[in-house]
N, C-alpha and C positions, 0 to 999 in steps of 0.2 A: 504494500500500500504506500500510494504516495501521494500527498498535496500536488493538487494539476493547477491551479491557480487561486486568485481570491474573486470570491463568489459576490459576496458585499462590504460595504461597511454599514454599520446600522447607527443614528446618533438620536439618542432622546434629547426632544426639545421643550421647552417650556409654552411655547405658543409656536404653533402649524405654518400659521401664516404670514406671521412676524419671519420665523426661517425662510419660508421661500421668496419674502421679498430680497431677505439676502443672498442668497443661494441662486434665484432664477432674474430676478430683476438686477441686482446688482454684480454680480459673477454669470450671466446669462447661461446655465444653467437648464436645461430643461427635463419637464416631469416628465416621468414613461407611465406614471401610473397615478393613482390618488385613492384611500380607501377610508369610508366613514366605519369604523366599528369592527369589530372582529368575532369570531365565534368562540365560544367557551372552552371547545380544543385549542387553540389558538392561543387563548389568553393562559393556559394553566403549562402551557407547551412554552410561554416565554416568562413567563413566571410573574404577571402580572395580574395584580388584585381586582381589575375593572375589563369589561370586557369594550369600556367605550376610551375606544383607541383612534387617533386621527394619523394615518400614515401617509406618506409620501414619496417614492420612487424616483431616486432622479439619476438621470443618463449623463453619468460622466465620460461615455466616449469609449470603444471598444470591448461592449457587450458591459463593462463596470458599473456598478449602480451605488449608490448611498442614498440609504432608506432612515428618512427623518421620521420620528414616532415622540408624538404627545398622548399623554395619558392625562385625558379630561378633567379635570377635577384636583389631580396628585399636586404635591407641592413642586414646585418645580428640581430639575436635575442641578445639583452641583455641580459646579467646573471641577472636575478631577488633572491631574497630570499626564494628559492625551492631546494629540494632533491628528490633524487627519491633512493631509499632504493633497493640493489640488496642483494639475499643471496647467497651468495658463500661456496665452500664446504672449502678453505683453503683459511681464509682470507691473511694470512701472503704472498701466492701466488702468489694471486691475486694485493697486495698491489705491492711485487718486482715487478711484470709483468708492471703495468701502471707505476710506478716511473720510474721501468727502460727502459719506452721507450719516458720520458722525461715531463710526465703529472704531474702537483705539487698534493701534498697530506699535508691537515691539520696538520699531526703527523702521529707518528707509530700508528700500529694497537695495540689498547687496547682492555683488558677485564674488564667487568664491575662488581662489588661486590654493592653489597645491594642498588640493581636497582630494585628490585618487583620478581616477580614469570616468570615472561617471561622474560624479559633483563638480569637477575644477569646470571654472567657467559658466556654471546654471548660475541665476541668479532667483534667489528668495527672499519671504519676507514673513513673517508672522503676523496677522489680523486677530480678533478675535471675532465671532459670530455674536448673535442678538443673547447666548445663553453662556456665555466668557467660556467657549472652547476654543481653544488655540488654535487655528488655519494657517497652513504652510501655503502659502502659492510661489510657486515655481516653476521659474519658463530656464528649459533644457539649456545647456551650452547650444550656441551656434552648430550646426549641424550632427548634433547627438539624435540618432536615430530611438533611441528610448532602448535599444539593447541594451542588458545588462552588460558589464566587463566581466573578461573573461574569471572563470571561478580558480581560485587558491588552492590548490590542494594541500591538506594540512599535514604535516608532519610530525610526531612526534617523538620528545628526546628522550632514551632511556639514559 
């Protein structure tokens, strides 16, 4: 058995709508799906206490999806110490688009030198979303095809 890819990311949010103004209006973004409610398999299968669930589906590009989920009523989700990595074609854009509609950001968007074979050269920026979780946006180095570098094979010393 082996991991073939990742399937989703999933991110509880505090208000449905609020997120996708960030997510689809301001990171353009678009939904593949939207769903009012869940059924009671469903809710006991992701271990939540209400079966009235507001979800979201959104198509980050290459079959990838991040599924935003409010739970009606709950108190809202803490910020934990997580990011969720989006790549954008202009980070510098993308950065003015969210700052200037009033979301804090770590710093300016930087680029990175003598990061390895896959990072030297992308440039990133940390945003936060409507619910204070961390967002990486990240536009590739200059002609980085999104292939990983090649893999290390490890060795070890006896």
């Amino acid at each position: 058995m082996r991991v073939t890819g990742l399937h989703h990311a999933g991110l509880r949010v505090g208000d449905l709508e609020r997120s996708l103004h960030f997510y689809c209006d301001l990171l353009g973004i678009a939904v593949r799906e939207q769903v009012e409610g869940v059924s009671e398999e469903e809710a006991r299968l992701a271990g939540w206490e209400t079966r009235d669930v507001r979800i979201a589906d959104l198509d980050v590009g290459d079959g990838r999806v991040l599924e935003l989920f409010e739970l009606v009523g709950a108190a809202p989700p803490a910020a934990h110490d997580v990011h969720i990595a989006l790549e954008v074609q202009d980070v510098d854009e993308a950065w003015r688009r969210v700052t200037g509609a009033g979301y804090p950001s770590r710093s300016q968007p930087v680029t990175l030198h003598d990061a390895g074979p896959h990072w030297t050269g992308a440039t990133l920026v940390y945003v936060s979303d409507p619910d204070g979780t961390a967002i990486e946006l990240v536009q590739p180095a200059p002609g980085h095809d999104g292939t990983p570098p090649p893999r290390v094979a490890r060795t070890s010393s006896s």
